[in-house]
N, C-alpha and C positions, 0 to 999 in steps of 0.2 A: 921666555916668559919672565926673566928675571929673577931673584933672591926674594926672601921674604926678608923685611922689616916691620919694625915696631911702631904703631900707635898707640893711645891714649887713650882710656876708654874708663872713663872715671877717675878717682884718682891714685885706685891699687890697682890696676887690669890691664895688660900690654897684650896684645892679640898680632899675628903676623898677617900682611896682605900683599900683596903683588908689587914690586920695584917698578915694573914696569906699568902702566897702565894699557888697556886696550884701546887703538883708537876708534876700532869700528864698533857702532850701537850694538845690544844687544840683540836689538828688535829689528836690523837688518835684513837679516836674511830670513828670518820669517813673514815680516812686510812686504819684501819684495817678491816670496814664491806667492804669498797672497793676491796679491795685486796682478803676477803670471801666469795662477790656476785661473784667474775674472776673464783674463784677456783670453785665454786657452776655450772657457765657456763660450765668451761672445763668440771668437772666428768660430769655434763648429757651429753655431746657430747662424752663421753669418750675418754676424752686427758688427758693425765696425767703432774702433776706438780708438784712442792716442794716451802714451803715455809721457807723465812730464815727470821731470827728475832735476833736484839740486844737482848742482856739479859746481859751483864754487859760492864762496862764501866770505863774508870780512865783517869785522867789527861783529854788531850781537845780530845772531839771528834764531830763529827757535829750532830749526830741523839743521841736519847735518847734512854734507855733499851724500849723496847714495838716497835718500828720501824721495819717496814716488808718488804716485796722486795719477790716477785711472781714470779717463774721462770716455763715456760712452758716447754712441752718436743719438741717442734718446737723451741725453743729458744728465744723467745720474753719473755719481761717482763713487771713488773709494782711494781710502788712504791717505795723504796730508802732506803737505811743502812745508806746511805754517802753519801758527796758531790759530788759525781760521781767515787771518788778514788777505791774504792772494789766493786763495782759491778759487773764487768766482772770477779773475780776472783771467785767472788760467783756464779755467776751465771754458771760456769765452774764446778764446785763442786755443784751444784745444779742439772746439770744436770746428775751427777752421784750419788745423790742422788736417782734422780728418776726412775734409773737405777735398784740399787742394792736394793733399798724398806728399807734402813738402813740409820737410823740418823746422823748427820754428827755437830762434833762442830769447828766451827776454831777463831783464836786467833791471832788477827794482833796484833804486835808492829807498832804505826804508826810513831815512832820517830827515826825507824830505818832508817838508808839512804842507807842501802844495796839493790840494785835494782833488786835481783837476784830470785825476785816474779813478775814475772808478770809488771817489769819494775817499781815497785812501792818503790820509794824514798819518801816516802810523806812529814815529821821532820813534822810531826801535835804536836809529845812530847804526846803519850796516846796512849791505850790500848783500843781493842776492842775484844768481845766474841760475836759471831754469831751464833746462833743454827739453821738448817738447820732439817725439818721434808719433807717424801713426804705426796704430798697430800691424795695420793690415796694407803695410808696401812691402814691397814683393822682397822677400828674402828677409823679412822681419821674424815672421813666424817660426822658419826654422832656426833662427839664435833666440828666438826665446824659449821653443820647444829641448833648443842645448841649455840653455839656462836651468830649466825647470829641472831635468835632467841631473844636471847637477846639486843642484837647491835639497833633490831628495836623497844625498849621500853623504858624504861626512867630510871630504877633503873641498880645503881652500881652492880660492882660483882666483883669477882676475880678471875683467872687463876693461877694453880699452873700446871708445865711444870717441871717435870722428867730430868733432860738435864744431868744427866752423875754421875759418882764415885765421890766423895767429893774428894778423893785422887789422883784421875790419870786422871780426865775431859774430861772419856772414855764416849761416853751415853750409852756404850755395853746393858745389858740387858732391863734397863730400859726408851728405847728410846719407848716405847708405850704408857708411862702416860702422857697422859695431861688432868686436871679433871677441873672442872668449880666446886666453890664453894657455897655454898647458899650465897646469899644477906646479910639474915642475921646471922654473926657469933655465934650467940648463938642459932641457929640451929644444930640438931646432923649433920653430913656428916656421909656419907653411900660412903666412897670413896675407903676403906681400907687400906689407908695411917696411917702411924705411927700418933699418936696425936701428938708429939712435931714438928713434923712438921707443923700439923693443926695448933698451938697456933702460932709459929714462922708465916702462912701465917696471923694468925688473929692480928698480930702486924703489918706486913707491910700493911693491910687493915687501921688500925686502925692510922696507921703515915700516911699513903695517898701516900707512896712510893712504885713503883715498884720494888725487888731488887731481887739478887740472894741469897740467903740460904743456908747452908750447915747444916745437922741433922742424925745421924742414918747411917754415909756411905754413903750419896745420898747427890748431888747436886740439888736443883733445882730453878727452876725462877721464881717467884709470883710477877702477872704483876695484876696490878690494872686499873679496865675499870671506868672513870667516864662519864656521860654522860656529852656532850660538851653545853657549854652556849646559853643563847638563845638573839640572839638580835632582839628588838620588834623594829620597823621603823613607825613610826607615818605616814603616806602621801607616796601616790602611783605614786606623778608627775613622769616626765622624766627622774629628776636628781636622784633619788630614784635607777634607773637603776644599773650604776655602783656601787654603793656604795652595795647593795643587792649581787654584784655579789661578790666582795672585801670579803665581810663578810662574806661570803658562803666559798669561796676559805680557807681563815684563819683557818674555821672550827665550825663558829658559824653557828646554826641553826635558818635562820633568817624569822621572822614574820613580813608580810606585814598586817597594819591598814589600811583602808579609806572609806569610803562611797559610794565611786564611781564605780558601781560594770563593767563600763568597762574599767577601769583601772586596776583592778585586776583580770588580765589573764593570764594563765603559760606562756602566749608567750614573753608576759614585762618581766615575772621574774619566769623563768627555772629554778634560783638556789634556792629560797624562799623553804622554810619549809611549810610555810603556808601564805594564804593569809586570808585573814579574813575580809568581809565587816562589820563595824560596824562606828557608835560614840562614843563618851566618854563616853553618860550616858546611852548606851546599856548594859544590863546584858547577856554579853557573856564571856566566859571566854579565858582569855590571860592571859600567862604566864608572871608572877609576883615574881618569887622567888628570895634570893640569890644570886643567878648565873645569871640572867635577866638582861640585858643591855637593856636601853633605848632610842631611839634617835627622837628628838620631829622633823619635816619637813615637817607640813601640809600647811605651805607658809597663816595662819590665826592667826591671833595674838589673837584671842577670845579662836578658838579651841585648841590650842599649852596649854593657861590658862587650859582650863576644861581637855588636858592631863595629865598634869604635876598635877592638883590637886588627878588627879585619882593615877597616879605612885607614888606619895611620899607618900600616904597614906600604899602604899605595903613597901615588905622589900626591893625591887631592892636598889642596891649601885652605881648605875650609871642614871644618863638621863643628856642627850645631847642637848642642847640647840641648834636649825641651826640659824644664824641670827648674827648682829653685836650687841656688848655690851651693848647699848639701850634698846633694841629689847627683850634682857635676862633680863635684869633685869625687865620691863614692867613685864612678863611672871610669876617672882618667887620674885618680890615685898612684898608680905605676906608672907614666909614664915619664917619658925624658923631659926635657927643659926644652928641648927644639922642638917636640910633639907639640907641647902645649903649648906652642906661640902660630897651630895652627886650629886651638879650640877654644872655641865660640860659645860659653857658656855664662849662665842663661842663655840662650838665643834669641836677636831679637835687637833692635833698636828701643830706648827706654824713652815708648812715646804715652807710656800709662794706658795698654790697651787692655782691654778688660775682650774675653768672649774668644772664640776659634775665630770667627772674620780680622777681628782687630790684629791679635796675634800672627794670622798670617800675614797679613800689610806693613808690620813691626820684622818679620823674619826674612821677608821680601826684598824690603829695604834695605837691611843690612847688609843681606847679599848683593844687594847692585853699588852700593857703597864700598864692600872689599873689593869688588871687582874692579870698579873705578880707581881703586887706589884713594878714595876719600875719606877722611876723617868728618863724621855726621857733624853734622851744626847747621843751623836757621843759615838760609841762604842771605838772608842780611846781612851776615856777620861778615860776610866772605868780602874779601880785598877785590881778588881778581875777578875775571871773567865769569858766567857759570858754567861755559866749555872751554876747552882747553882750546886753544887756535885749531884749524881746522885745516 
């Protein structure tokens, strides 16, 4: 996970965030059981469908390698490759996918201005690779029903997907592999793949990248599943609302604390992961790892203390102060000088939101910004890319 380090954050406020950045979306693995649980509907209703997936990527492009897009045989869809640009051309090709029962790859230029595709001039300046599978050839089903399977538990894993010739970027014979690899790489695989392909997916395992591969003649895509972070929500009041939904939509898995057990009802909070009646000094267990975002808002200046004494003792790298600069400090008064370069007080990016919605979009933000490892500013301002190479 790496060390924590210092940003900037006005011009007296040093906060700690991740050395390392992550490379897979947040909203990965949630997209993609979504898109799993669709296809899972259609084959029991027996409808047939194809699904298309980034798998490489150059220069700008808006989705990342692992990004899916659902195309039914009625023609409806779900989910997104792009900004809206490719989608109808996929999904056109999609549904001749699900036609002909054979795999399908295609290859935009998006920096081309020739409009003589489907009207699409895009000048994005990047390249995109698309792999197209249907849903329903034979032995599809059961690695996506392993997929899902997986999707709903909490360890890593990774996908290796067959997508074509190394030479001609045909998927011709081997458009049937797609295998799910053990968790852990120094497990034997029982997949009948070439080893050097095996080692090559246990490096992109091992960098945290998803990417395309070339080994042996054969292309293919080794797409890395991490499971997405958890953010814990101290207090169940009203304002708690929006901010639960915000964080759900992003892709965090968020846990609702409080005592109040009717406040914590699926009806308040639909998008919640869990809700969990407790107090601070209940032995019950909440996720505490790593990956665990904090956000203290039990509107109690005593209870907020005995949170924040519980979280800093764990490994979390984030907790979120609700309150004015007073208020934080009050809260985390005792603690060390390493503590505090994991406390987030005010919480909140300073976008002048007024209201619980605003606020929570301001709290949201922030958190996908530590977690990136990015220091906030207007996307104008930025030198480089606005993703990290791919």
């Amino acid at each position: 996970m790496g060390g924590l380090v210092e940003y900037k954050r006005g011009p007296s406020h040093t906060f700690g965030i991740r050395q390392q950045a992550y490379r897979t979306t947040v909203k990965h693995w949630q997209e993609t059981k979504t898109i799993l649980d669709r296809l899972a509907e259609l084959t029991a209703a027996d409808q047939r469908a194809a699904i298309a997936c980034v798998v490489r990527i150059s220069g700008s492009a808006y989705r990342r390698p692992g990004a899916r897009f659902l195309i039914a045989a009625d023609g409806s869809t779900l989910g997104g490759i792009s900004g809206g640009c490719l989608e109808e051309d996929v999904r056109q090709t999609g549904l001749g996918v699900i036609e002909t029962g054979e795999c399908r790859m295609l290859h935009y230029e998006t920096g081309n201005d020739d409009d003589a595709l489907w009207g699409l001039g895009l000048g994005c300046d990047g390249t995109v690779d698309i792999f197209i599978v249907p849903g329903n050839h034979q032995g599809y089903p059961k690695v996506f029903n392993q997929l899902l399977e997986l999707l709903d538990g909490d360890s890593p894993f990774t996908v290796l997907t067959i997508i074509g010739d190394a030479s001609s970027g045909n998927a011709g014979e081997f458009n049937e592999r797609i295998v799910v690899l053990e968790t852990d790489p120094d497990q034997p695989q029982c997949t009948g793949l070439d080893e050097e392909f095996l080692a090559l997916a246990r490096v992109a395992t091992n960098n945290g990248v998803s990417r395309t591969i070339e080994a042996k003649g054969m292309r293919a895509f080794v797409e890395l599943f991490e499971p997405p972070p958890y953010l814990v929500i101290c207090g169940a009041s009203d304002d708690a609302i929006p901010m639960v939904r915000s964080a759900a939509d992003a892709g965090f898995r968020v846990v609702v604390l409080d005592h109040r057990p009717a406040y914590l009802v699926p009806e308040r909070f639909p998008n919640a992961w869990r809700l969990i009646e407790t107090l601070p000094g209940d032995d019950v267990e909440i996720p505490a790892t790593t990956d665990t975002f904090v956000v203290l808002k039990t509107h109690n200046l005593a209870r907020d203390k005995e949170w924040a004494q519980r979280f800093l003792a764990t490994p979390v790298p984030y907790l979120g102060l609700l309150g004015p600069q007073g208020r934080c400090e009050e809260i985390v008064e005792e603690v060390t000088e390493h503590d505090r370069k994991r406390i987030f007080g005010p919480v909140g990016l300073d976008l002048g939101a007024e209201g619980p919605e605003q606020v929570g979009l301001s709290v949201v933000s922030e958190l996908l910004a530590v977690r990136s490892g990015r220091s906030p500013d207007h996307l104008k301002n930025r030198d480089a890319p606005i993703h990290d190479p791919a």
